[in-house]
TIMI-2910 file (N, C-alpha, C, CB; in pm, 1 decimal, decimal comma, always signed):
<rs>
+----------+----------+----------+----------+----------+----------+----------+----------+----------+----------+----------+----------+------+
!      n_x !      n_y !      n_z !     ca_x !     ca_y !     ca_z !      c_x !      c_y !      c_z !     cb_x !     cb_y !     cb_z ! resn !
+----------+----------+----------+----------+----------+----------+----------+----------+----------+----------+----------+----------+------+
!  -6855,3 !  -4485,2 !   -549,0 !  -6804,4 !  -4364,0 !   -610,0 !  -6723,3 !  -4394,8 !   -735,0 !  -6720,2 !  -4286,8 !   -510,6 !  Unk !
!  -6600,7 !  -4536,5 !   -738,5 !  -6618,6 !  -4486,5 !   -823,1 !  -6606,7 !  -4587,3 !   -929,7 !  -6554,6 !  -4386,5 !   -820,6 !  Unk !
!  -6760,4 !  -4675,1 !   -935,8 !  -6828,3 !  -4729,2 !  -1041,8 !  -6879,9 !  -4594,5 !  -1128,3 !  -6949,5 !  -4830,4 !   -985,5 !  Unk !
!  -6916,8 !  -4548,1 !  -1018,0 !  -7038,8 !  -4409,3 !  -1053,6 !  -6986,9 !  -4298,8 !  -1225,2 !  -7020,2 !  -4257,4 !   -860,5 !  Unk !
!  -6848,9 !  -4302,9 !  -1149,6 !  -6748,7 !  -4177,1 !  -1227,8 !  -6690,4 !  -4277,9 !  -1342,9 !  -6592,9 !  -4091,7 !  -1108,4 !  Unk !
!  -6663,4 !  -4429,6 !  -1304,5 !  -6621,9 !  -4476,7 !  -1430,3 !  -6737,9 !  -4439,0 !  -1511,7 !  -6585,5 !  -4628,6 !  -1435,0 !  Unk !
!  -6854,5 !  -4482,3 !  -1488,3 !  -6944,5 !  -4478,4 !  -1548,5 !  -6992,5 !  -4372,1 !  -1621,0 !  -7005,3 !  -4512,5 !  -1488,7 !  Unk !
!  -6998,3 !  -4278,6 !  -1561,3 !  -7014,8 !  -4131,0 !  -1654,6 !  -6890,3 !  -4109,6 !  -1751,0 !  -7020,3 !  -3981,7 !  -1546,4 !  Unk !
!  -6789,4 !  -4166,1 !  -1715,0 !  -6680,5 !  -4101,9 !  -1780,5 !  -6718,5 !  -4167,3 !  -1940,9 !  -6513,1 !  -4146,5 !  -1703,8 !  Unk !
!  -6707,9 !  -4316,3 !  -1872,8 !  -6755,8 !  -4396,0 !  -2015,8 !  -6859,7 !  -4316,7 !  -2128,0 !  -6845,2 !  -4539,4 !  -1965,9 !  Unk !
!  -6937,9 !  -4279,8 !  -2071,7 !  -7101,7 !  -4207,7 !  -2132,8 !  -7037,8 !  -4107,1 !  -2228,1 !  -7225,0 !  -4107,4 !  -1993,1 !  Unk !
!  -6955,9 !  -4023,2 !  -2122,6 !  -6905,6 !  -3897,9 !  -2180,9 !  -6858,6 !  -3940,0 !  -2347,4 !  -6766,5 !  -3836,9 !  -2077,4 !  Unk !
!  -6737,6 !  -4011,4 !  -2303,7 !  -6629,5 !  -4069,3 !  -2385,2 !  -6752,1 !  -4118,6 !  -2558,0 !  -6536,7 !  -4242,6 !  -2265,7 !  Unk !
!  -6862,7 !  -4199,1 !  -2523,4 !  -6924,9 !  -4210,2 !  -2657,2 !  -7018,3 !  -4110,0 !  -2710,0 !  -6991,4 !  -4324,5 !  -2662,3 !  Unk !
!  -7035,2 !  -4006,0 !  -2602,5 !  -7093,8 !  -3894,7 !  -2725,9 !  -6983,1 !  -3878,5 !  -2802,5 !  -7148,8 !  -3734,5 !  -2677,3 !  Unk !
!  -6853,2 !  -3827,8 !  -2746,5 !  -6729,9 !  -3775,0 !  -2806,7 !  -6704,5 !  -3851,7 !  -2970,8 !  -6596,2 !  -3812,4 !  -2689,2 !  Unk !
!  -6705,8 !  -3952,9 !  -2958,2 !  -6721,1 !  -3987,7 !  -3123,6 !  -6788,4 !  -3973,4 !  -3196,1 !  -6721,8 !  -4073,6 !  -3163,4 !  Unk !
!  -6765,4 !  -3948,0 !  -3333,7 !  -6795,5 !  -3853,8 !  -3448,3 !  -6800,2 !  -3960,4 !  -3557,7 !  -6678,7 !  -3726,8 !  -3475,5 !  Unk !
!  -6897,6 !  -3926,9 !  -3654,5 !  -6860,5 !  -3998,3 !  -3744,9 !  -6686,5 !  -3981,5 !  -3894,9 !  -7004,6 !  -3988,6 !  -3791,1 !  Unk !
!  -6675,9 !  -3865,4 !  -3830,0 !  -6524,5 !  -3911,3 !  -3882,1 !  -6452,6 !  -3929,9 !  -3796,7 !  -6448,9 !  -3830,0 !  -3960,7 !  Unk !
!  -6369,1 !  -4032,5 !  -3823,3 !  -6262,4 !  -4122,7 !  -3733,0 !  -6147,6 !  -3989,3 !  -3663,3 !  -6157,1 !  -4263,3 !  -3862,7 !  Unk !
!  -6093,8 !  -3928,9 !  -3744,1 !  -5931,7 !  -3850,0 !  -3646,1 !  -6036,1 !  -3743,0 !  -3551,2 !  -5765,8 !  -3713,8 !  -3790,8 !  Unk !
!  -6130,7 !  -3706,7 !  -3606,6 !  -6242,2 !  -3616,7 !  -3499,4 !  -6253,6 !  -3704,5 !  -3387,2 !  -6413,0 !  -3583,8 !  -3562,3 !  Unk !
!  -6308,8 !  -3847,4 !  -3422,4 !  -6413,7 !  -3924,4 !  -3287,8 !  -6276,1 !  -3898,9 !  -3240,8 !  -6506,6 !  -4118,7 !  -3282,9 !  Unk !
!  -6135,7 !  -3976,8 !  -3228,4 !  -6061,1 !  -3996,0 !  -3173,4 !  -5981,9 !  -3890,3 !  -3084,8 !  -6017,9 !  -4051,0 !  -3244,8 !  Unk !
!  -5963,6 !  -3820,4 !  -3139,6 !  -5909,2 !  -3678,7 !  -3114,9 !  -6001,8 !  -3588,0 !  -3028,2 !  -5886,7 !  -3606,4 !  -3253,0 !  Unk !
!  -6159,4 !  -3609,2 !  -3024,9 !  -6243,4 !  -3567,3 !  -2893,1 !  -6188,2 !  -3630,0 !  -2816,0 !  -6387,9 !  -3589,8 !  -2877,1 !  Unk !
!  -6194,1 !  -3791,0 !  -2800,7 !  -6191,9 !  -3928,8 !  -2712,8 !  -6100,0 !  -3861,9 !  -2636,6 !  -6144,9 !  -4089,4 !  -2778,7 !  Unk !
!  -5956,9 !  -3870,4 !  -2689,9 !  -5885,7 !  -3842,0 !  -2589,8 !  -5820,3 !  -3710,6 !  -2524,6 !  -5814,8 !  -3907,9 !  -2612,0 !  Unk !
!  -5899,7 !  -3614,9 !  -2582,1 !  -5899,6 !  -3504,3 !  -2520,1 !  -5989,5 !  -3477,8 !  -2402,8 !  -5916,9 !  -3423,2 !  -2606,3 !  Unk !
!  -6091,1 !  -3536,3 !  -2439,1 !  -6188,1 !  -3541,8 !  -2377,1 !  -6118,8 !  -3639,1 !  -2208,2 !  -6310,3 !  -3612,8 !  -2490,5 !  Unk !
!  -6097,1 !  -3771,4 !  -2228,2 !  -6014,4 !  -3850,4 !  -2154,2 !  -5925,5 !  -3803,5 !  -2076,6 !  -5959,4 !  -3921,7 !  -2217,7 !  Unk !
!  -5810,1 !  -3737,4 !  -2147,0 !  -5706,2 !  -3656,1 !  -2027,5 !  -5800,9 !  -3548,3 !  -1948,7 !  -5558,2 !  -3554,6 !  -2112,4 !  Unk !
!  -5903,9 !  -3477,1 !  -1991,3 !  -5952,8 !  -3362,6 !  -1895,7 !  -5985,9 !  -3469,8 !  -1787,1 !  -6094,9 !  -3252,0 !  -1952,9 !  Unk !
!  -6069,4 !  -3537,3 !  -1814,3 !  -6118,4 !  -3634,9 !  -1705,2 !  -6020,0 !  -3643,7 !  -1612,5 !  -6152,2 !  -3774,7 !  -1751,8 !  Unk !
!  -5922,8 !  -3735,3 !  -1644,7 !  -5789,4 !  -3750,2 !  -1590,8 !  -5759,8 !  -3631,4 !  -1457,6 !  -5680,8 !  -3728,7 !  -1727,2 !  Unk !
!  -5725,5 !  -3536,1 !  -1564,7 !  -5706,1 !  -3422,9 !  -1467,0 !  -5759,6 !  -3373,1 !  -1364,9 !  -5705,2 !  -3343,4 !  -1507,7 !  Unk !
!  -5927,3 !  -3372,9 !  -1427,2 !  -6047,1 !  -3301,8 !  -1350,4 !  -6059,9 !  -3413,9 !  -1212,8 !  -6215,4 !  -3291,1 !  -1464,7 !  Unk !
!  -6007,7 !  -3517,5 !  -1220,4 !  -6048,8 !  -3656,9 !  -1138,0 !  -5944,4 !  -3745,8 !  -1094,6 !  -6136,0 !  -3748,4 !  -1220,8 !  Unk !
!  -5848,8 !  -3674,5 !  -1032,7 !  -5682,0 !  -3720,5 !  -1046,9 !  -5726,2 !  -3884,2 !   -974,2 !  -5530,4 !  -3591,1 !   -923,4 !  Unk !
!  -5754,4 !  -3862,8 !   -810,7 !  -5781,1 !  -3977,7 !   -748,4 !  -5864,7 !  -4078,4 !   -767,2 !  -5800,2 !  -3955,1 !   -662,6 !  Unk !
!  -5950,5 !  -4055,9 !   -855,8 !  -6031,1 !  -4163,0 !   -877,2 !  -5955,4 !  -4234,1 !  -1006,9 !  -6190,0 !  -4115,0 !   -899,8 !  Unk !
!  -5886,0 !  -4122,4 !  -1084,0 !  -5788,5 !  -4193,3 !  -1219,9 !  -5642,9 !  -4265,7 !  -1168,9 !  -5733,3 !  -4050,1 !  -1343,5 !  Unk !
!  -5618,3 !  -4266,1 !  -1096,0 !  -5459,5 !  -4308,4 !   -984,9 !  -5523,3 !  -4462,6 !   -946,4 !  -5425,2 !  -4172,1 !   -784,2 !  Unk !
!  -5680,5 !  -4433,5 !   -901,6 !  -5735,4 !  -4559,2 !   -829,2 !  -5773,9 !  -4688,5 !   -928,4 !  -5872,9 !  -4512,7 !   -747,6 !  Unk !
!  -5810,7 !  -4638,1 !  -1066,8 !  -5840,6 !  -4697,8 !  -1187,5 !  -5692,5 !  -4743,1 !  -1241,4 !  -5924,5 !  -4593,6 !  -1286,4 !  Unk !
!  -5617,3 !  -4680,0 !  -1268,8 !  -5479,2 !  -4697,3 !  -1352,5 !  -5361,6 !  -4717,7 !  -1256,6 !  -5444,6 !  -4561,5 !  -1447,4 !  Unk !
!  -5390,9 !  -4696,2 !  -1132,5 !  -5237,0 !  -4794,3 !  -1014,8 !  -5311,1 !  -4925,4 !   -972,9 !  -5175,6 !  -4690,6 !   -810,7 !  Unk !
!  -5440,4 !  -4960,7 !   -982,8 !  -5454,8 !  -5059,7 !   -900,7 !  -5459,4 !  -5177,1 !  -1029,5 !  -5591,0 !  -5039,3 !   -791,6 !  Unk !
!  -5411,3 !  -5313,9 !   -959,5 !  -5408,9 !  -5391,2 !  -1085,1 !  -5577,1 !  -5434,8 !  -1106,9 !  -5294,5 !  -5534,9 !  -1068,4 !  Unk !
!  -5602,6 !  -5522,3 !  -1240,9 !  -5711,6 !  -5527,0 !  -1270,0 !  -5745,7 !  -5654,5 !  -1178,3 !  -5730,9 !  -5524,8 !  -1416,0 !  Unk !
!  -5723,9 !  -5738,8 !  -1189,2 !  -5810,0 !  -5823,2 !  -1071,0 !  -5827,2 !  -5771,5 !   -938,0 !  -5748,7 !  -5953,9 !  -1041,4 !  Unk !
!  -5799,2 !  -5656,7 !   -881,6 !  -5804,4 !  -5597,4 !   -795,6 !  -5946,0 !  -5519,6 !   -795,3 !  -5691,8 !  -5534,7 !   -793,5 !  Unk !
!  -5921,3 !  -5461,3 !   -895,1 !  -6004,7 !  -5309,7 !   -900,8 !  -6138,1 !  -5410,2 !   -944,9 !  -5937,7 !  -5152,3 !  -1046,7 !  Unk !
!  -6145,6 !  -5569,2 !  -1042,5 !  -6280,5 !  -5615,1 !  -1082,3 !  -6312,6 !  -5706,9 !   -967,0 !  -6287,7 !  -5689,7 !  -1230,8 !  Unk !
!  -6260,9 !  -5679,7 !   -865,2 !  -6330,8 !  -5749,6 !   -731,7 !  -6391,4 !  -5672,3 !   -669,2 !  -6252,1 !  -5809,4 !   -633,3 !  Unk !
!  -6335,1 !  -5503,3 !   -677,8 !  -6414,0 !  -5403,5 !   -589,1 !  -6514,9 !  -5369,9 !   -643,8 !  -6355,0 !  -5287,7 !   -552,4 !  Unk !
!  -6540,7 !  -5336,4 !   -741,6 !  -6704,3 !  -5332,9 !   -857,7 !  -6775,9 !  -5448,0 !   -854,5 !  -6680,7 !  -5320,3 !  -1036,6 !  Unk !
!  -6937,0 !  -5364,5 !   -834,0 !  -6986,9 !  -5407,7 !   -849,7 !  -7083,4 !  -5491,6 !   -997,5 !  -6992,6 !  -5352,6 !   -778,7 !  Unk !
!  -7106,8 !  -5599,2 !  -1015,8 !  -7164,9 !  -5659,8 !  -1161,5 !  -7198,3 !  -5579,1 !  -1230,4 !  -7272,8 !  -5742,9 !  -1168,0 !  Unk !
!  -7308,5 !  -5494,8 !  -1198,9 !  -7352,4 !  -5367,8 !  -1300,1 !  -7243,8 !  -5281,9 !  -1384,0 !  -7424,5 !  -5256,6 !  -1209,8 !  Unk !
!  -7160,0 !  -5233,4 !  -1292,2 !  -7042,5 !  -5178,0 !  -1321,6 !  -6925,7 !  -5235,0 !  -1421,7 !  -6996,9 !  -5164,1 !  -1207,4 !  Unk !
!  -6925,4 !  -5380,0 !  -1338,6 !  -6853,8 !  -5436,3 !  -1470,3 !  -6929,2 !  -5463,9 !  -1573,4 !  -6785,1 !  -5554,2 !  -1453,1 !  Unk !
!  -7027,2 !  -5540,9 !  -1591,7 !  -7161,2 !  -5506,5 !  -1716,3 !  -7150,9 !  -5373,3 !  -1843,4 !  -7314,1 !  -5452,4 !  -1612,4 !  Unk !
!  -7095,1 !  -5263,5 !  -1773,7 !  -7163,9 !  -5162,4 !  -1837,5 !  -6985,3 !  -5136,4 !  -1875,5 !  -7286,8 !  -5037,5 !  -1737,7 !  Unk !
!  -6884,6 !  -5132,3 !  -1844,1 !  -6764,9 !  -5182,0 !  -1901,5 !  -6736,4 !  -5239,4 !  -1981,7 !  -6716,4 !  -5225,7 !  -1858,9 !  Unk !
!  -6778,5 !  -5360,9 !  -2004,3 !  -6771,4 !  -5465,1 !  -2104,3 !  -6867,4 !  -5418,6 !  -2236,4 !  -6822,8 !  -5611,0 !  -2033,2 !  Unk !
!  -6954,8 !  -5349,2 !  -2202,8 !  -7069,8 !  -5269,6 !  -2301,5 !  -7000,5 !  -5159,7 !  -2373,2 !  -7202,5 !  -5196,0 !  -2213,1 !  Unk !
!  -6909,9 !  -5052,6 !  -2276,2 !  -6844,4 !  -4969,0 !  -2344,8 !  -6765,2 !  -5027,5 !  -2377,5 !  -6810,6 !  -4870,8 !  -2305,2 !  Unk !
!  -6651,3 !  -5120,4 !  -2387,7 !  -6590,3 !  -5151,4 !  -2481,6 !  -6601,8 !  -5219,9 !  -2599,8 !  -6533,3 !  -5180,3 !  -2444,7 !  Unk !
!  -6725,8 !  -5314,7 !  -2553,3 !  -6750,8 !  -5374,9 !  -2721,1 !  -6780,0 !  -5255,0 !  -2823,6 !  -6902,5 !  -5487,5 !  -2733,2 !  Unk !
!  -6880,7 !  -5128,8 !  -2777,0 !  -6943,7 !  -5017,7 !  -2817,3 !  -6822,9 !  -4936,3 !  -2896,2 !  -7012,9 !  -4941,2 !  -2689,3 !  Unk !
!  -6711,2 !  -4964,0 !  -2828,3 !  -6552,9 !  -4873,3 !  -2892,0 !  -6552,8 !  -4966,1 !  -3001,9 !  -6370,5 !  -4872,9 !  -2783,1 !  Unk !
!  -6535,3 !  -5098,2 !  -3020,3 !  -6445,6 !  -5154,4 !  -3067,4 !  -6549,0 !  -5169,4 !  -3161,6 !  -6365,4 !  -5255,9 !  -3001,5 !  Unk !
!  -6664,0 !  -5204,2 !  -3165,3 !  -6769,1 !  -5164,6 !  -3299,3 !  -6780,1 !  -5084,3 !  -3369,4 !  -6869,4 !  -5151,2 !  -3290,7 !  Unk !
!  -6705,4 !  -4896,0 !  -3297,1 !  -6682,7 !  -4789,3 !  -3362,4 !  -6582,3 !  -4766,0 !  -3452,7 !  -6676,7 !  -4715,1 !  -3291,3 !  Unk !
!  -6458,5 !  -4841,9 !  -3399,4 !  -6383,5 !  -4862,2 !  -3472,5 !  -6382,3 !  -4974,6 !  -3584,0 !  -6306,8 !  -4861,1 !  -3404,8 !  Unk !
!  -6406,7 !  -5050,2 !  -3584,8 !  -6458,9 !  -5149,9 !  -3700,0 !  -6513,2 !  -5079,1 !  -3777,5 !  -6551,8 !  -5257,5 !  -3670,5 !  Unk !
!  -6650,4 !  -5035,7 !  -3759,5 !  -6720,7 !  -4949,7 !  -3853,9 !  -6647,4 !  -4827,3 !  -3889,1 !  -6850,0 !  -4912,3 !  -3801,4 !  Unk !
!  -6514,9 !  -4772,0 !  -3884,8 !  -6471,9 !  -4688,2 !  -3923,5 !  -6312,7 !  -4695,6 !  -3947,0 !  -6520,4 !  -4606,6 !  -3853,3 !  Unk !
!  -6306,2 !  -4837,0 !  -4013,2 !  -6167,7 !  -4905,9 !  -4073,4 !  -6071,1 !  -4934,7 !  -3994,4 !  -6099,4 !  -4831,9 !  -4165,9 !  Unk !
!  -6111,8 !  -4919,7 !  -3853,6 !  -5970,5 !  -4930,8 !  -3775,3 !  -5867,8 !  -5081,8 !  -3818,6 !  -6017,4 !  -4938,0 !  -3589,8 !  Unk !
!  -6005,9 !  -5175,1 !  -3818,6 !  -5953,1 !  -5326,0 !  -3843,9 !  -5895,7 !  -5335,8 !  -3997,9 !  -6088,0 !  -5445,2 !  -3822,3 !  Unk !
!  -5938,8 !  -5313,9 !  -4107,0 !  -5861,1 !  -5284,7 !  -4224,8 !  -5717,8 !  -5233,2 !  -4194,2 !  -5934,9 !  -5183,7 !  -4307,2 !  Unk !
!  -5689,6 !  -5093,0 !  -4117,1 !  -5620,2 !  -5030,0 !  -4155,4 !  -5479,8 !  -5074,2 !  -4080,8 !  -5674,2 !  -4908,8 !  -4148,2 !  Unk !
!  -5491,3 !  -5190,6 !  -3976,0 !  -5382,4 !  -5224,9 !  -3909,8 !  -5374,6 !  -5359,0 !  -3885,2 !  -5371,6 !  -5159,4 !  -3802,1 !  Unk !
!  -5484,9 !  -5487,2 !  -3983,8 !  -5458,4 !  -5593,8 !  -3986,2 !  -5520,8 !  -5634,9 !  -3868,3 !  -5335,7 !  -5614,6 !  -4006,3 !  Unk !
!  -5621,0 !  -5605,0 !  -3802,8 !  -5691,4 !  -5638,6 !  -3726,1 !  -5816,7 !  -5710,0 !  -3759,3 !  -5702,0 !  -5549,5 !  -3669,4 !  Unk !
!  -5834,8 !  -5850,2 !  -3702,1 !  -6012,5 !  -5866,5 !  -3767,4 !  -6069,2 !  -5897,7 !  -3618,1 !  -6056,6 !  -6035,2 !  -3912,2 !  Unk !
+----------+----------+----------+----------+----------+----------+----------+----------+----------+----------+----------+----------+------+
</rs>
């Protein structure tokens, strides 16, 4: 359950970006807190449990597709100056 919901949430989260940056961002995490809200216990279970915890209970796929959405963020932001704009390479 909840590889499942990380997993959609993730999905959700990259339509939400836009090609202008304060838009993509400003969906992201609007978009993010509804989740939050809409999904209190499964977000309590993600954000109280520590991470070597929670990457022992997932399964490979799950972590796989984690590591995918975040490179996928962090490529969005590159491609849209984040790394310029705060000394990041």
């Amino acid at each position: 359950m909840v590889g499942a919901s990380l997993d959609e949430h993730q999905r959700v989260l990259m339509v939400e970006l836009a090609d202008d940056t304060e838009l993509g961002v400003t969906e992201v995490v609007r978009r993010h807190l509804r989740w939050v809200d809409d999904n209190r216990e499964v977000a309590q279970l993600l954000l109280g449990v520590s991470p070597d915890v929670l990457r022992r209970s997932l399964s490979t796929p799950v972590l796989d597709g984690n590591r995918r959405f975040f490179a996928a963020v962090a490529d969005w932001l590159r491609e849209h100056g984040w790394g310029e704009r705060v000394g990041c390479r």
